[in-house]
Structure formats: structure tokens, C-alpha cells
C-alpha positions in Angstrom: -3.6 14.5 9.5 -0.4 13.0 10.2 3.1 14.3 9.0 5.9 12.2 7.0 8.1 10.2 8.9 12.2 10.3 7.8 14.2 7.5 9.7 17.8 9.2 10.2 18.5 7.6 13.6 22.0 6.5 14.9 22.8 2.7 14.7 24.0 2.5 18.8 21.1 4.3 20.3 17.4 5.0 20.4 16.1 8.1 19.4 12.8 9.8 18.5 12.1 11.2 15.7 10.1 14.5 15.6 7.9 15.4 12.3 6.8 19.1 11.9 3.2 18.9 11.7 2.1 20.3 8.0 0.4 23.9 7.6 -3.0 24.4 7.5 -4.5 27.5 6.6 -3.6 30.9 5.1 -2.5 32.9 8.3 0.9 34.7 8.3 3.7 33.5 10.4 3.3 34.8 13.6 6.4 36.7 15.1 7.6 37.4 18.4 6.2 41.0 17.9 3.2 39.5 17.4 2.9 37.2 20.7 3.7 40.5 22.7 1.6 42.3 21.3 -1.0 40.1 22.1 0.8 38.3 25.3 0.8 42.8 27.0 -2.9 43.4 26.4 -4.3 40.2 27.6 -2.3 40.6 30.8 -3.6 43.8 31.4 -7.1 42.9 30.9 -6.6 40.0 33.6 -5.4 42.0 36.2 -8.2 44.5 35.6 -10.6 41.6 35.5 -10.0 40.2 38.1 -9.8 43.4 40.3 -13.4 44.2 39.4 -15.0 40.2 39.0 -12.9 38.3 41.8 -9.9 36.3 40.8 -12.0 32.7 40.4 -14.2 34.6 37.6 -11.2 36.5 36.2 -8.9 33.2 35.9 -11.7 31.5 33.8 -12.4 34.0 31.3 -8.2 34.7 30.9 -7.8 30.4 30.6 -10.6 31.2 27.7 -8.5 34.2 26.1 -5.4 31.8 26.7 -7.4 29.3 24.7 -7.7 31.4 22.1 -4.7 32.6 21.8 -3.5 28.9 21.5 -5.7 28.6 18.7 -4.5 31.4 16.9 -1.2 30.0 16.8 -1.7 26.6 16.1 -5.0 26.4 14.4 -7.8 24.2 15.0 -6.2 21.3 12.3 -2.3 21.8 13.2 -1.9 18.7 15.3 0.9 18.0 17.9 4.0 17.0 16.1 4.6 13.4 16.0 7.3 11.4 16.7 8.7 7.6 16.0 10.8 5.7 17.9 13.5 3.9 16.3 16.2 1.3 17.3 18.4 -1.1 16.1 17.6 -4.6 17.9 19.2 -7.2 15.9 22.5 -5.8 14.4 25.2 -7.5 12.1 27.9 -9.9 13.8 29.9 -13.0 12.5 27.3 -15.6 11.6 28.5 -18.5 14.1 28.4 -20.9 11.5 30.9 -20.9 8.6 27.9 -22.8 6.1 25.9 -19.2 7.0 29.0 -17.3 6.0 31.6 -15.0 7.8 29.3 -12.2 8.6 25.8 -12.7 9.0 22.8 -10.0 9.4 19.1 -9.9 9.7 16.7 -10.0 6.7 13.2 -10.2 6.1 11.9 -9.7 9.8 8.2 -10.3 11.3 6.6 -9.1 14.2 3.7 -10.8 16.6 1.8 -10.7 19.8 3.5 -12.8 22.4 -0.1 -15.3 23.1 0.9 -16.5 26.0 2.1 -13.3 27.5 1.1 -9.8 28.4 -0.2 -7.1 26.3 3.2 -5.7 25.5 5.1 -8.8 24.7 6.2 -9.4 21.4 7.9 -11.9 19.1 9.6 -11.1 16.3 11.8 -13.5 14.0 14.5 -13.2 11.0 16.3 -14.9 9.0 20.1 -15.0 9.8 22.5 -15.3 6.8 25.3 -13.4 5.1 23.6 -12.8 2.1 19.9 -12.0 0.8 19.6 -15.2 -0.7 21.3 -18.2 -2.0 23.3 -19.2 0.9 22.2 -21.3 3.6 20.5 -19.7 6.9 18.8 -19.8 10.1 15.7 -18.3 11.4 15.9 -16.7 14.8 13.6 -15.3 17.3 13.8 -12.6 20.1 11.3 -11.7 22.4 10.4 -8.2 24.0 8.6 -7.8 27.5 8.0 -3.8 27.1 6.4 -3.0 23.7 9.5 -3.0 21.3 11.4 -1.1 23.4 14.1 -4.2 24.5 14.8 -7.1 23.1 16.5 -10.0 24.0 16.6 -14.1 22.8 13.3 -16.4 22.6 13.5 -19.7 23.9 14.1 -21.3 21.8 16.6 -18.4 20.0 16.7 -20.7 16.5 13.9 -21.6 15.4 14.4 -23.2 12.1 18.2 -24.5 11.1 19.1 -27.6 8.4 22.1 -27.8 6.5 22.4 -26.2 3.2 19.0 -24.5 3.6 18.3 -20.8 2.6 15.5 -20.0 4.9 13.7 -17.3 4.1 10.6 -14.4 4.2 9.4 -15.8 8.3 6.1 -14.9 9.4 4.3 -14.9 13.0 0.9 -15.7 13.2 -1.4 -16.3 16.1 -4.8 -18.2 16.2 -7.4 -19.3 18.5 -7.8 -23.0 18.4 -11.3 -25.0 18.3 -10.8 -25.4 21.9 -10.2 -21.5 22.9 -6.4 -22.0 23.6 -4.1 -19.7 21.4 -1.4 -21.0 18.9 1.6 -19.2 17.5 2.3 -20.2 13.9 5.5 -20.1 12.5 5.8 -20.0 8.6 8.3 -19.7 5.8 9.9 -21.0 2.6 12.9 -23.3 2.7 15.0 -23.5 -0.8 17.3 -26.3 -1.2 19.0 -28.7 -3.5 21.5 -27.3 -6.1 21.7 -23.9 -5.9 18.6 -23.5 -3.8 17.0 -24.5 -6.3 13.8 -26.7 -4.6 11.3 -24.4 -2.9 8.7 -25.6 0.0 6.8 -23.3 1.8 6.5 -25.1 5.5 4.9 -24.2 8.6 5.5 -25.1 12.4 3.6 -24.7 15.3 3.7 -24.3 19.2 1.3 -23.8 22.0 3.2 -23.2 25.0 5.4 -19.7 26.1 8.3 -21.2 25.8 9.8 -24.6 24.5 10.8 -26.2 20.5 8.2 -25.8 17.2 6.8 -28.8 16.3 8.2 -30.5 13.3 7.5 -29.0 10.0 4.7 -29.1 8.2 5.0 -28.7 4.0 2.4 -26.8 2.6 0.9 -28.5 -0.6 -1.0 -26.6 -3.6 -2.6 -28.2 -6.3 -1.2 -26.0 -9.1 1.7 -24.5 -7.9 4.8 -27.6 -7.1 7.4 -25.0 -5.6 4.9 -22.5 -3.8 6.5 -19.2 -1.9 5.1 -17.2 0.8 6.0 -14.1 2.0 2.9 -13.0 4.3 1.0 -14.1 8.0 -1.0 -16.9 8.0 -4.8 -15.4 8.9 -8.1 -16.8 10.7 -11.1 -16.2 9.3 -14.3 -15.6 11.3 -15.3 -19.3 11.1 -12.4 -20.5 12.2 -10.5 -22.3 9.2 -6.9 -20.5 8.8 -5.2 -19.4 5.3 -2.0 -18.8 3.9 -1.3 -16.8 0.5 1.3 -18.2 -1.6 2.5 -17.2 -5.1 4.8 -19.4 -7.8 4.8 -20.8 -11.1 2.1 -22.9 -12.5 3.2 -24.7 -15.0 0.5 -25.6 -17.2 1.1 -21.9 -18.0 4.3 -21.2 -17.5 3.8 -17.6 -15.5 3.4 -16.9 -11.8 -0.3 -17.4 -9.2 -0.9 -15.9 -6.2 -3.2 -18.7 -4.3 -4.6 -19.0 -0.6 -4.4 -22.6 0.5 -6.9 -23.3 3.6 -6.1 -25.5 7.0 -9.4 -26.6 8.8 -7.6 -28.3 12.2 -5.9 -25.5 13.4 -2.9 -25.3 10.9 -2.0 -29.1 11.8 -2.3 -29.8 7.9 -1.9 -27.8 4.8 -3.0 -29.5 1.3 -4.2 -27.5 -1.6 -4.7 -31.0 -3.1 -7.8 -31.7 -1.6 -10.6 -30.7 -2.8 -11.8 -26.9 -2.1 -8.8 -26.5 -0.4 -7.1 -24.2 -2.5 -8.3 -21.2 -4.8 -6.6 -18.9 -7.0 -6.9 -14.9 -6.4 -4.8 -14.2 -9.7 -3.8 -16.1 -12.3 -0.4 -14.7 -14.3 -0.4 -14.0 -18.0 1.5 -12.7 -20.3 3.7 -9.5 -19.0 1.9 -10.1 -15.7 3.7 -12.1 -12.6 1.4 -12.1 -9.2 4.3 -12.5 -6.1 4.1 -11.9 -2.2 0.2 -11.6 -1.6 -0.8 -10.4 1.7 -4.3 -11.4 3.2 -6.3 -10.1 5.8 -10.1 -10.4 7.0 -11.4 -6.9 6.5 -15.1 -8.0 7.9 -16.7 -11.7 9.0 -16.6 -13.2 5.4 -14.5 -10.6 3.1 -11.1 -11.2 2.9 -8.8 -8.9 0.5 -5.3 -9.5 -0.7 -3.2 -7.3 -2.2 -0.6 -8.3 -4.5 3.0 -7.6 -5.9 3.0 -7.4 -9.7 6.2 -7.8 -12.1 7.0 -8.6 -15.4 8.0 -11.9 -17.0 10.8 -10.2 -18.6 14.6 -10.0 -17.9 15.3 -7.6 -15.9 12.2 -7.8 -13.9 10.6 -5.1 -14.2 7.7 -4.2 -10.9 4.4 -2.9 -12.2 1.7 -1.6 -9.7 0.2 -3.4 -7.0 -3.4 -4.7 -7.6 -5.8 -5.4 -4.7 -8.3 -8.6 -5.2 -11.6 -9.2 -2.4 -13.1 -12.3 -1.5 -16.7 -12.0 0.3 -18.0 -15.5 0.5 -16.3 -16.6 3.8 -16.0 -20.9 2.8 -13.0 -21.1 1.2 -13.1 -18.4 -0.9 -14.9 -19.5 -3.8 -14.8 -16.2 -5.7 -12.1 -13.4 -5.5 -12.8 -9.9 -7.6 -11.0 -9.1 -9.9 -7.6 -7.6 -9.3 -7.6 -3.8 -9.9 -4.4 -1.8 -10.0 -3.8 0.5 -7.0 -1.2 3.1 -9.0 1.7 1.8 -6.5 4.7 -0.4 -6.2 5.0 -2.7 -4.0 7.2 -5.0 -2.6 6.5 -7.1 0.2 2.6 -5.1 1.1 1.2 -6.2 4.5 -2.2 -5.3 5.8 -4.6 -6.0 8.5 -7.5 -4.4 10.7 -6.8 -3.2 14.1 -9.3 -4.8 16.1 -11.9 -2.7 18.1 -11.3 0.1 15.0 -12.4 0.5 11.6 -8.3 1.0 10.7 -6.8 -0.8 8.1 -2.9 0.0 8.1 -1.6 -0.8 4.9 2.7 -1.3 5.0 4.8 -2.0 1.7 8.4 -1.4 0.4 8.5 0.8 -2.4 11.3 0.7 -5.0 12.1 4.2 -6.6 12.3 2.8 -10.0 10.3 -0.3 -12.3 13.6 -1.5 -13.4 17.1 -1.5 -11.6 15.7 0.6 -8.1 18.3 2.1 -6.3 16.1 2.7 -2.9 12.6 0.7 -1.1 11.3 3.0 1.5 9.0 1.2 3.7 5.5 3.3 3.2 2.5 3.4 5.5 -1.2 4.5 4.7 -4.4 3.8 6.9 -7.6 3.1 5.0 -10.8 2.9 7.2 -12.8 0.6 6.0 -15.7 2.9 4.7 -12.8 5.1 2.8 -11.6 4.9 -0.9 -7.7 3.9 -1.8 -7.2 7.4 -3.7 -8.4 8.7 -1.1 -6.1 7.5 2.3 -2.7 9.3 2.7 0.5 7.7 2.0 3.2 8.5 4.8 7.2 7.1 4.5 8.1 5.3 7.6 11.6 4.3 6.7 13.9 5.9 4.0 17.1 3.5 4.0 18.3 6.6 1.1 20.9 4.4 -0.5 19.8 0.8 -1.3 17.1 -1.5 -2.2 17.9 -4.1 0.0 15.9 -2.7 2.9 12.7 -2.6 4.4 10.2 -5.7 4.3 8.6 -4.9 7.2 6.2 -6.7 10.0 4.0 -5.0 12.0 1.7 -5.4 15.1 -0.5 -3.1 16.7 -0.7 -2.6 20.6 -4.1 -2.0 21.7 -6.0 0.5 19.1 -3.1 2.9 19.2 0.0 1.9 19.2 2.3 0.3 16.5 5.5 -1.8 16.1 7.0 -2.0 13.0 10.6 -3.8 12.3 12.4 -3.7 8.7 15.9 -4.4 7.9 18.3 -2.6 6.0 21.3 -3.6 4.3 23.4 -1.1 4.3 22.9 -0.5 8.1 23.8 -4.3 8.3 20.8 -4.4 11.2 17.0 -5.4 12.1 15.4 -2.1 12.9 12.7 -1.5 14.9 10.1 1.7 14.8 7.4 2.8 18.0 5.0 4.7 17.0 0.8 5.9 17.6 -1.7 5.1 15.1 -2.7 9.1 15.0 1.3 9.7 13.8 0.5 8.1 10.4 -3.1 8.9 10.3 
């Protein structure tokens, strides 16, 4: 089992982490005493061995005594310690652009598979402002060529800039056309207007390395007028693609979550048309549903899970609930939600492929009402295991605000991770390297 992971690394440079492995077992701490005493005899016995068996004989059987001994100190569940990697990649410099502000940093960040480069390339994008929300922005992108470890500017580096627009939330998704060629998908939420106060969610698209999004693309629903999103557009096993929103419906007056479906390759969005759309929760009274995450678990089951808060003032966040889907044509029936005994802000999840993992990332604030800290928490569920049943791990403590965390992650093959999260305080986009088997 894996240890907890504390993020207390310096803002210039890289460094890793370590995590003392937890103890297992009842044995008492073994002293120095104690390794000599052992250490004397077993040396004794070698060289008496091997003066009576040969020295090929002899090593074998004191390697097995050596393995033995390693046992004994370790223990046949103490694992090697683990470590992260963490750096800051994107930190806090004057915006550029007096409409963004005077000093600008990185929120909200997303992390993807580069699809038209190597294994370990990877996109990530942000938004850029000088505040959380409610001042204009720009998205950004940077690219890495060594799995997280560098970064450096996309091409193009902005990705999304109009005047008095407060981009925000950016995700990276990427698909596998009809005709077998790959597509990155960029998506977001745009408010506007008077005080922000017009929301579209939009999404733009590109199918070469390098080179300008296409235009955007608004994302309609049929109940929702000023949908949000907040989570990766995802392909389902027969190809149609969906993206979880959340907002108000106002026949009711209280907040959905909803997946609206794209069936040419995320060219169109339009919850309008018929079958297009379908509600995973429906809000009531004391009960908001926010920033659903979706992922496909199996051909044909798709599971969200869902921020909850209250309709009252202050908000107040209530615990997650997790909602399944298992009919694979545009989800005609979702479960119904049941309450996973966490907070969450912001919860991503998705399978590794090749694995039965199911890393589950979220920010966590300390406290229903008025939080003072979000660490970002990690658990991963295997898809024949129970949710009371997984370990919960903390992969970044920002300590001292709640303006922090939101994180994206990727995995690298079936055993490696890249996770970024920001962090207000730090003024920076922070990236963490890490194995599956440090959080598992």
C-alpha cells in the first residue's frame, strides 16, 4: 500500500519528495545492536561454509540468509518508499495585457497526451488572469517533450483570447475520429456580458501537431441556457463523444448536471435535438449538482461523479455522489446518485488503459462552509473494488488557502502519472511525477 504524499517543495527548483512507507506488523524496532548481532554470526557461518561446500555453494545459501535478513528488517508488506516529483512550470508574471490585469497567474489547469507526438509528450493548458474569476482572461498552452519534466510554449501559446472574456475551467481531450486519425479537443466556458454575467460552454478542435483551433463551437442543452463545464470531453466505445455540464434549469430554479452527446467527431454539440442530451441529476431543494466528471469504466457503462452544494447563502458543499450509466446509446438511464461521504471540488476520473485502475483526483475543502484549505486527494479504485473500500492518499496540501488545486491528470503508460494543480498562494501552475504503485 502506498504512503501519503505532502507537497512542501521549493517554488525555483524540482525536488522529490520521499514518503516513509507506513508500518506493518508488530516487530520491535530493530537497533544497530541488533544488525550486528545478526550481521557477526552470519559472516562467520559464510566463511565456514564456504571453506567446507566451495565458494559457488556457500555464496548462494549466504545471498539466501541475506534475503532473510532483508526480510526481517523490512517485512514482506513494507514497500520501498515512494517519492513525487514536483515543479513549478507556469509561475506568476505581469499579465501582458492591462484588460487581464497587472499580475496575472495560472488557474484551473488540464493535462493531455500530445496525439500527434511521442509517448511522453504532453499538453497542458490554463487559464491566464489576475484573478479567479470575474475579470477577463486568456487560455494558454505549453507543451512538454520528456514526461512533465520541462515545459515550454505550444504553438500556438494562446489558445483562446476575446475581449472582456473570463475564460475559464479548460480541458484536453483526445479522440479517434471515424476515419482512425486522432483529434485534440479543446473545451471550456466563456462568461461575458455585464459582469460576466452570460455563460457558454464552447469547444474547439484541431487535428494537426501544431497550428490554430478551429473556431468555436457553442455547446447547446435543452434545459440548461447558460450550461458550465468543468471536466474532459470522453469517447465512448461506439464512437459518439460526451461532455458533462452542470447549471440552472429554470423550470426549477436549482442546478443539473447533464451530458450532451456529439456524433461527428465533436464538430457539433446540441442538446436540442432529440436524444441528444440526458440528465444524470436533477437539483432539488438544498441539493445543487456542479462540475460532473465522466469517464467510460467498461464498453457501455459510463459513471460520473458529481460536486454537491447547497442552494443557500453561503454555499455550503455537501458530499460528492457518484451516478452510472450502463446502456452505452446516449445514455438513456443513469442510477441514481448515491453519496460517497466526501467533498469534492473539481473530482476527475478515468481508467488507465491496459489496467483495471480507476484513479480518482478531487480538491477537498477542510470545511462545508467558509474552507480555509482544498488539498488535491488521490484514491485508485479497481474496477472489481468497493469505494469504502480504496485508500485515500493527499497529493497536494497548499496548507493555507482554498484557492488551490483543481487538478488534470494523465497517465503514461500503465505506470506513470502527471498531475498539475495550481495554487494561489504560490501564485504558480504546479506540476507533480509520480508511479501509479506510489498512490496505490
Amino acid at each position: 500500500m502506498g504512503c501519503l504524499l505532502e507537497s512542501v517543495a521549493d517554488q525555483q527548483t524540482q525536488k522529490v519528495i520521499p514518503c516513509q512507507a507506513p508500518h506493518v506488523g508488530s516487530s520491535r524496532p530493530l537497533t544497530w545492536n541488533g544488525v550486528l548481532g545478526f550481521l557477526v554470526p552470519l559472516l562467520r557461518v559464510g566463511r565456514t561454509v564456504m571453506a567446507r561446500i566451495g565458494p559457488r555453494k556457500g555464496f548462494s545459501l549466504v545471498a539466501g540468509l541475506a534475503l532473510a535478513f532483508a526480510a526481517l528488517i523490512g517485512g514482506p508488506h513494507a514497500p520501498a518508499a515512494a517519492a513525487i516529483v514536483e515543479a513549478v512550470v507556469v509561475p506568476g508574471a505581469p499579465c501582458g495585457d492591462p484588460e487581464l490585469g497587472t499580475n496575472c497567474q495560472a488557474y484551473f489547469p488540464d493535462i493531455a497526451n500530445d496525439p500527434f507526438g511521442d509517448a511522453d509528450d504532453l499538453l497542458m493548458v490554463y487559464r491566464w488572469s489576475s484573478a479567479h474569476q470575474g475579470v477577463a482572461g486568456q487560455l494558454r498552452m505549453m507543451r512538454s517533450t520528456d514526461g512533465g519534466a520541462t515545459w515550454a510554449p505550444a504553438d500556438p501559446f494562446v489558445v483562446a483570447d476575446y475581449p472582456a472574456t473570463d475564460y475559464r475551467d479548460p480541458s484536453l481531450a483526445v479522440i479517434t475520429k471515424a476515419d482512425g486519425s486522432k483529434r485534440l479537443l479543446l473545451s471550456y466556458f466563456a462568461a461575458f456580458g455585464t459582469n460576466f454575467g452570460s455563460i457558454q460552454t464552447q469547444v474547439k478542435r484541431r487535428d494537426t501537431a501544431t497550428g490554430a483551433f478551429s473556431a468555436p463551437v457553442q455547446v447547446f442543452s435543452s434545459t440548461l441556457p447558460s450550461p458550465a463545464t468543468s471536466a474532459k470531453i470522453i469517447q465512448m466505445a461506439n464512437g459518439q463523444l460526451l461532455i458533462p455540464l452542470y447549471g440552472t434549469n429554470p423550470s426549477t430554479g436549482y442546478q443539473d448536471a447533464v451530458v450532451v452527446a456529439s456524433v461527428d467527431d465533436g464538430v457539433s454539440w446540441d442538446g436540442r435535438l432529440t436524444g441528444r442530451q440526458k440528465t444524470i441529476a436533477a437539483g432539488s431543494a438544498g441539493r445543487y449538482f456542479q462540475e460532473p466528471a465522466i469517464a467510460q469504466i467498461d464498453p457501455g457503462d459510463i459513471r460520473a461523479v458529481l460536486r454537491v452544494s447547497s442552494d443557500t447563502s453561503p454555499s455550503t458543499t455537501a458530499y460528492a455522489m457518484q451516478s452510472e450509466s450502463y446502456d452505452n446509446t446516449y445514455l438513456t438511464t443513469w442510477t441514481t446518485p448515491w453519496s460517497m461521504g466526501v467533498r469534492m471540488h473539481a473530482p476527475e476520473l478515468f481508467r488507465i488503459p491496459g489496467t483495471n485502475l480507476i484513479p480518482y483526483l478531487w480538491s477537498e475543502p477542510n470545511a462545508a462552509t467558509s474552507p480555509t484549505n482544498r488539498p488535491v486527494r488521490i484514491t485508485v479504485r479497481r474496477t472489481d473494488s468497493v469505494w469504502t473500500e480504496t485508500p485515500r492518499y493527499t497529493l497536494y496540501n497548499p496548507g493555507s488557502t482554498w484557492d488551490a488545486g483543481y487538478s488534470g491528470t494523465v497517465a503514461i503508460g500503465t505506470t506513470r502519472l502527471v498531475s498539475v494543480v495550481y495554487d494561489e498562494d504560490r501564485r504558480a501552475a504546479i506540476v507533480l511525477r509520480y508511479n501509479v504503485a506510489d498512490v496505490d
